[in-house]
N, C-alpha and C positions, 0 to 999 in steps of 0.2 A: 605484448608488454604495454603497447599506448592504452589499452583499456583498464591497467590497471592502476597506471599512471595516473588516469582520465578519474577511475574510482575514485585514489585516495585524494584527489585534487576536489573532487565534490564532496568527499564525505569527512573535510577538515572544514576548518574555521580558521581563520588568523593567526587564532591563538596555538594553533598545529593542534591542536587535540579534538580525537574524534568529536561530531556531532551528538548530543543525543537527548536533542530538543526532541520533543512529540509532535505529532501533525495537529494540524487546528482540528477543532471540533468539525467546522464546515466541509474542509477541503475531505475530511477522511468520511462523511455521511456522506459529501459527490461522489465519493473514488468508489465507492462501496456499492450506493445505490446504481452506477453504471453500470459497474462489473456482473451486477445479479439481474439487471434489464436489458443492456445494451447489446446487440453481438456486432453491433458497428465501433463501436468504443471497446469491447473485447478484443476484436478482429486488428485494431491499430494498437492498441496495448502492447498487444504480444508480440507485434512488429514493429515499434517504433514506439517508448514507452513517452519518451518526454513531446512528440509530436502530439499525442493523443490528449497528455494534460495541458497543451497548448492549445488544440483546437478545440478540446472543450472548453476553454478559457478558466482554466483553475488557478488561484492563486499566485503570484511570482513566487512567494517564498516555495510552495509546492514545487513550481513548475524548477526552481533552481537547485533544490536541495534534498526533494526526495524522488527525482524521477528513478535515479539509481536505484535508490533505496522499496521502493513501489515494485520492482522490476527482477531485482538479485535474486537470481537461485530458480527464479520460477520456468518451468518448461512447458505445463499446462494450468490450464484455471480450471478449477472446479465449475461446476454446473451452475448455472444461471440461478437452480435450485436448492442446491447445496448455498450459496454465498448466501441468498436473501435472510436461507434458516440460521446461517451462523452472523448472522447482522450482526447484533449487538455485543459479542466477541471480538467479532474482528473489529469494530468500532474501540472498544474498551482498549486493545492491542494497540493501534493505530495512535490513539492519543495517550497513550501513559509513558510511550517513548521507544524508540527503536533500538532496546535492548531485552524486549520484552520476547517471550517466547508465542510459537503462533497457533491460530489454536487447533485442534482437531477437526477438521472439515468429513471425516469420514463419520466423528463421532452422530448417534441419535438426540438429535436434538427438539424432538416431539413431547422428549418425557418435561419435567420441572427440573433446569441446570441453574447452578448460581454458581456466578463468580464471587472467589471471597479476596476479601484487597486487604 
């Protein structure tokens, strides 16, 4: 129960209504380009998600507001390989707001894909 306590205590505002500001443009091309190079910034992610965007020194607003959010639901990361190819997706995703749906990391993304907004 304290972690879900802990949740809705990070994923409110003042105003008690959920969050669903978008991540900065910066903070979500760091979070992204680590995930698809890093297996030292992987390797703490998925074991301590808000340490990692601490020690890489990412943003307060990041480091306070979307560690949760960065971390929910995930069990494994996709390949090093797989993220770099779904860049600009998962960028797109990241900044239009955390109600956005996420994208297909199995899909082929070799052929011509457009996102339409």
């Amino acid at each position: 129960m304290q972690a879900i306590s802990t949740e809705q205590e990070v994923r409110t505002e003042t105003s008690g209504k959920p969050r669903t500001v978008p991540m900065t443009h910066a903070a979500a091309i760091k979070l992204v380009d680590l995930l698809a190079t890093s297996d030292e910034f992987r390797e703490i992610f998925m074991r301590d998600t808000r340490t990692a965007l601490e020690t890489w020194q990412f943003d307060q607003q990041t480091q306070d507001f979307f560690w949760w959010d960065c971390r929910m639901g995930i069990r494994q990361l996709a390949s090093k390989e797989v993220i770099g190819a779904a860049r600009n997706e998962i960028l797109s995703m990241l900044t239009a707001g955390l109600s956005q749906v996420a994208p297909k990391l199995d899909a082929d993304y070799s052929s011509q894909h457009r996102l339409h907004q």
